[in-house]
N, C-alpha and C positions, 0 to 999 in steps of 0.2 A: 401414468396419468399426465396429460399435455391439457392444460386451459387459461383461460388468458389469466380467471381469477390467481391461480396460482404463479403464472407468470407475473403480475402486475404488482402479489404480492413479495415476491423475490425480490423485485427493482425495491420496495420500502427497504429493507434491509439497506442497500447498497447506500440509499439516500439518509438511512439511520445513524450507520456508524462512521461515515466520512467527517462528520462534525468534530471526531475526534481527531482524527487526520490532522484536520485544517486546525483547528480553532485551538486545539489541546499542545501537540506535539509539535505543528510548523510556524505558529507566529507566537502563543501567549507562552507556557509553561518553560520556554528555553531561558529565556530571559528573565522571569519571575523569580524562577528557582536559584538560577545563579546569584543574581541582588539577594536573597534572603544568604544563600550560601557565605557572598564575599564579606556580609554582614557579621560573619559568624566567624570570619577566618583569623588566623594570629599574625603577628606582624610581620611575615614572609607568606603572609596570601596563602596559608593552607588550613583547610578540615581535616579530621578526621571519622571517617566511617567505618563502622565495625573494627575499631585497629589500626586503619589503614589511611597513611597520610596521603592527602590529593591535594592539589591547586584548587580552589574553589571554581576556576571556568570548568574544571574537568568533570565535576560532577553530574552535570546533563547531560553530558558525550559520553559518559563511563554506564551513566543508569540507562542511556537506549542501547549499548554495547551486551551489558547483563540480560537486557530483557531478551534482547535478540538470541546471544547467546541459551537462552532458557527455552527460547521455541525450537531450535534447532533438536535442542532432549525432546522435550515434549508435543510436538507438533505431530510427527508420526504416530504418536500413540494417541493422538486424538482423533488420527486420518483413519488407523484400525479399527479403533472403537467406533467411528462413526458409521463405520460401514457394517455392522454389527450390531446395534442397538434398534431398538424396535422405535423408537422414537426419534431421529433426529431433529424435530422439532423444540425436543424436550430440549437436550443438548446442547442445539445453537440458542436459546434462550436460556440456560445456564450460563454461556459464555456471554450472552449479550447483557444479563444482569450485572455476573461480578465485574466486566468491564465499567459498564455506567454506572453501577456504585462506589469504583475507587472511584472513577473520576467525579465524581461529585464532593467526595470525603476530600478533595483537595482545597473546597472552600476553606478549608480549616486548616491548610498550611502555612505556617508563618514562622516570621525569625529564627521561633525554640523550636518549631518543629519541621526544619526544611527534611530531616531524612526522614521524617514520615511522608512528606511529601515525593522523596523518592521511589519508596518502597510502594506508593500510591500508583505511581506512573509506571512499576514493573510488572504490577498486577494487573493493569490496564493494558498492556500492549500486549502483553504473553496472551489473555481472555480476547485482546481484539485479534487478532494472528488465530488464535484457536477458535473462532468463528467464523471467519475468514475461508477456515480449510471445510466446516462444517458447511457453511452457507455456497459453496462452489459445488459443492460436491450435489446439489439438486441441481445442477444445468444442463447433465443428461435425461433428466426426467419430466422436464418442464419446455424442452424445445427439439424438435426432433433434428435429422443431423443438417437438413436446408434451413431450418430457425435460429439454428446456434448463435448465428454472426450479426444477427438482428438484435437478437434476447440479451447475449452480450453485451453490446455496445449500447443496450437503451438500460443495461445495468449502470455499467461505469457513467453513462451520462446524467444519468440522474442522482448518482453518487455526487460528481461532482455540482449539480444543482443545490443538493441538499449542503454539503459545507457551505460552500460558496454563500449562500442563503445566511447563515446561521453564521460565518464568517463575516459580513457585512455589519450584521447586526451588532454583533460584538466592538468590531473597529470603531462603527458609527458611536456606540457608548464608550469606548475607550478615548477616542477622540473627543467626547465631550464633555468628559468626567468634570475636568474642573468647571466648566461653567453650568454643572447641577449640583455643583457642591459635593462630589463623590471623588473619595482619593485614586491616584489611579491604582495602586494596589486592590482596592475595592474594588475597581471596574474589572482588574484582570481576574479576581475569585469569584465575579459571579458570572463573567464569558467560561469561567472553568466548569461551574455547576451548570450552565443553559447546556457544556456540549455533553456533557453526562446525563441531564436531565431528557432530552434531543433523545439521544440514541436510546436511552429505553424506554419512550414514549411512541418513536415509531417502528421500534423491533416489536412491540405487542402489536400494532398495526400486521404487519410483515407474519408474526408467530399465527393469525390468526387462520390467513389464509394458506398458511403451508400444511397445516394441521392433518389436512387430507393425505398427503403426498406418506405418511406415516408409513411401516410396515407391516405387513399381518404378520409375520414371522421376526425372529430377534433373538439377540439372546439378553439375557436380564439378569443382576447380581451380578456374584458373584464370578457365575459361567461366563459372564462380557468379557471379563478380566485376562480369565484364561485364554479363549477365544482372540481375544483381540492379540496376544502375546506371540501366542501360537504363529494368526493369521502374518503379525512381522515378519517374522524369521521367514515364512512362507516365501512371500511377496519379494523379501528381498534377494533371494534363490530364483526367481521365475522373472526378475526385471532382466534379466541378460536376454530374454525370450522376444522382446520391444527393440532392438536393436536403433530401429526409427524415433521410436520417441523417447531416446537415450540423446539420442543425438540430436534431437530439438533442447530439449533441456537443456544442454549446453549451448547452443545457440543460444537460448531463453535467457539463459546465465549471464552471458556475457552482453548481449544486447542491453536488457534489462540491469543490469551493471553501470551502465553509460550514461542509460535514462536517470537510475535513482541518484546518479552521484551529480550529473548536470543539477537535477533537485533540490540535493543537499549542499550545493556550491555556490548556487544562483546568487543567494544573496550577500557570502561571503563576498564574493567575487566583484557584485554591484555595491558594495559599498569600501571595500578595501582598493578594487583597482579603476571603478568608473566614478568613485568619489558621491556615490548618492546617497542621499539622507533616509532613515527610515521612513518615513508615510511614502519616499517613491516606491522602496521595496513592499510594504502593503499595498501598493497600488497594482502594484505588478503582480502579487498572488492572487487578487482579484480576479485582473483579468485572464490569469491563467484557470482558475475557477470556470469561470462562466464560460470562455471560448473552449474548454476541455467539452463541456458539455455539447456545444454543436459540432465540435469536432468525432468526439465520438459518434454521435445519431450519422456523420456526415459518412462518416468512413465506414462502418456498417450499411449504409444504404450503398456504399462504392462497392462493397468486399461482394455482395448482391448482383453489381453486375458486372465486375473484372475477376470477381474471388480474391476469399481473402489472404492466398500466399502473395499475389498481387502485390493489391493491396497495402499490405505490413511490408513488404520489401519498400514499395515506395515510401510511407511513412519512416522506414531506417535510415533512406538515401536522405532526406528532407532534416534526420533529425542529424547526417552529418553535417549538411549544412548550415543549420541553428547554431552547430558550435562554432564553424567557421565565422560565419557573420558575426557570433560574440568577441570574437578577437578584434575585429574590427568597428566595434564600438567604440566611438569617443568617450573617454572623460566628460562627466558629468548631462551628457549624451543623455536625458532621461524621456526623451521622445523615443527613440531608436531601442531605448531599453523591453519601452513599452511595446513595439511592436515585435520585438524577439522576444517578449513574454506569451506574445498575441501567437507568431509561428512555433512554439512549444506546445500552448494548448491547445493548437488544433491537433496537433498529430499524439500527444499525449494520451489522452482517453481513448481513443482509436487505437493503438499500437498495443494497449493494455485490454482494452476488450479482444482483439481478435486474436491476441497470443491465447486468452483466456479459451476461446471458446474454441482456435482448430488443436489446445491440446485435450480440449473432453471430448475430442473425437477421438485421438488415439490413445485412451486409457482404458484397461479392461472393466466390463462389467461387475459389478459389486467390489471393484476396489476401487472406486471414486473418489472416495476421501484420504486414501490413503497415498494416490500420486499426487494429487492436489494439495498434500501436506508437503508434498518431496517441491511441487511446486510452490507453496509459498515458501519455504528454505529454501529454491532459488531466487526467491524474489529480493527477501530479507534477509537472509540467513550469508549472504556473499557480497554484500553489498561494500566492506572494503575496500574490494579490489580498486575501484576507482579511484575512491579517494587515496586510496596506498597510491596508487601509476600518480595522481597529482601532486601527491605529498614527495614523492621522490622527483617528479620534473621542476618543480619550485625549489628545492633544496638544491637539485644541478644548473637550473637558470636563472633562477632566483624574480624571474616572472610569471605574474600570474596568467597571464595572456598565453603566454607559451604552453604555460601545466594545463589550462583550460583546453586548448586546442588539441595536447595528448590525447584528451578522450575520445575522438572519431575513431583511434583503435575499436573501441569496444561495439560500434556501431558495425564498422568493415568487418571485421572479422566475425562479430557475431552474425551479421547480413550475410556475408560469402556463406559461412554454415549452413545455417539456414536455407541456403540454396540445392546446398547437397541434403536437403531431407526430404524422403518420397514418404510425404503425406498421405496419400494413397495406400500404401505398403503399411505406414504406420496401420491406419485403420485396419486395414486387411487381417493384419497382423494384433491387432488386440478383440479382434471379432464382430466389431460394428458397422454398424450398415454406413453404405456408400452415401455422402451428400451428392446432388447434380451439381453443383459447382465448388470448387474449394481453392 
């Protein structure tokens, strides 16, 4: 079933849980969490959780480390079962509730309770990741294989619309707390609840019109269970069959490597080695927000008429050059910061919608969710590696400029790969029909 209804409501999804994204995990709960933590620490700066002695900054890096680690178990078994359940409607708003209600229950994290406030954020990311695999897994159903690269990219772009949106709002209040008389810890627990409140206000929008897309056929109980355990072992025996899109996946791996860890760097990097103050790095996630957004609609209407192996090649070339030019920013440079925020989000949502949509072209029928789980474990689930190759080039140069510029590995090599993948054969090869361009 292909209709715009159900396509327009797939993009609410995209534009539901990005709030968490943004608002939750990249500017307020890193920082919130830690001040409660160092608050909490003994006089060599350590907690302890479950047992276990940590430095109080490690706690954020260690609870998105757990979480990740936890999708990596379970993300496959949510890829099986989805592909077997008469409902996946039911399922992705399973996932989209428990995630928006830990993240809500964080309004209520403070001082005495920062490890509840961890244990909040594991249960959120593990539910947002296993939605993730659930909510992908309709983009063969909802665009056929010429709409993919459209459908896609007006996903991610509205995804990043909707943080962006709900990101503003939050800054704008966090920015003004003290002159409404609001602490800013106050401002930061209720940007916490708006992006929990956010995402399951318009997943019920989103669950409305997928409803359709349901299956007449399923299994249910206890039989899902078995079914789904079975269908693992299956799948994992019969991936050697795809030799094509084995070999994008690594590509995907390692490009997508490059991209997450520039992400997770960005702001270290602007404030330790270009000397910039916090509201320029909010400034900066802004406008990588908003231009993600035109960039993806932009690079999907390209991918339309170059195709989009094109396309995403050029977007990798572009995005080695973003690192180059970050080397060569000045100290305290925050003009120039801005507009290498500016060239990141264009090619950003673009490079993540079209990896999205030419690998639902070479994944077999009815297991949709279950390489798209193997795909969001390359997305999430690897995402070390970068920061490992940075963390070792800073330890040998003991610059951040230099460790920063290591990462174009992950671009080249994952781009050269990428080149040796016949797209074509992939599909051939998991039995779906040919698009006119790719």
């Amino acid at each position: 079933m292909r209709s715009n209804r159900a396509q327009r409501s797939w993009y609410f999804y995209d534009f539901a849980n990005s709030a968490f994204s943004t608002t939750v995990v990249t500017v307020f709960l890193g920082p919130y969490l830690t001040e409660l933590a160092q608050g909490q620490a003994d006089t060599d700066g350590f907690i302890t959780v479950l047992g276990i002695p940590m430095a109080a900054e490690s706690l954020f890096p260690y609870t998105i480390s757990l979480s990740v680690l936890l999708q990596v178990i379970t993300l496959p078994i949510v890829g099986a079962l989805a592909d077997h359940v008469r409902s996946r409607t039911n399922l992705l708003g399973f996932f989209a509730m428990l995630g928006s209600l830990a993240t809500m229950l964080m309004y209520f994290v403070s001082a005495d309770t920062y490890q509840f406030g961890a244990a909040l954020l594991v249960i959120a990311n593990v539910a947002f990741g296993s939605s993730i695999v659930v909510y992908n897994s309709y983009l063969p159903d909802i665009a056929s294989p010429d709409e993919r690269d459209a459908v896609s990219s007006k996903g991610w772009g509205l995804g990043y619309l909707g943080g962006g949106s709900l990101l503003l709002a939050n800054v704008a209040l966090f920015l003004s707390a003290e002159s409404i008389g609001l602490a800013e810890s106050s401002a930061v627990r209720i940007s916490l609840v708006s992006a929990g409140a956010w995402w399951l206000l318009f997943t019920l929008v989103s669950l409305k019109g997928l409803v359709g897309l349901n299956r007449s056929q399923g299994s249910v109980g206890t039989a899902t269970i078995r079914v789904t355990l079975s269908e693992l072992a299956q799948t994992a025996k019969s991936a050697r069959k795809y030799p094509q899109t084995l070999k994008f996946l690594i590509a995907y791996l390692l490009y997508n490597d490059g991209i997450q860890t520039v992400i997770a760097l960005a702001g270290t990097y602007a404030a330790i080695e270009l000397l910039l103050p916090q509201s320029d790095l909010i400034v900066a996630i802004l406008i990588v927000q908003f231009v993600a957004l035109i960039g993806a609609l932009l690079l999907g209407k390209l991918a339309a008429i170059f195709g989009s192996r094109n396309v995403l090649l050029t977007s990798l070339i572009i995005w080695t050059f973003a690192v180059i030019a970050a080397y060569f920013v000045p100290a305290k440079a925050a003009l120039s910061y801005y507009l290498l925020a500016a060239l990141i989000g264009l090619v950003l949502g673009g490079s993540q919608a079209l990896s999205r949509s030419i690998f639902s072209q070479m994944i077999p029928r009815a297991q949709e969710a279950q390489y798209f789980a193997v795909y969001e474990i390359a997305e999430r689930g690897t995402s070390w590696l970068g920061t490992f190759l940075f963390g070792l080039s800073l330890t040998l140069t003991g610059s951040y400029r230099t460790s920063i510029l290591a990462l174009i590995v992950f671009f080249i090599v994952g781009g050269l790969l990428f080149t040796r993948v016949n797209i074509r054969q992939a599909i051939a090869e998991s039995g779906n029909n040919q698009p006119e361009r790719i």
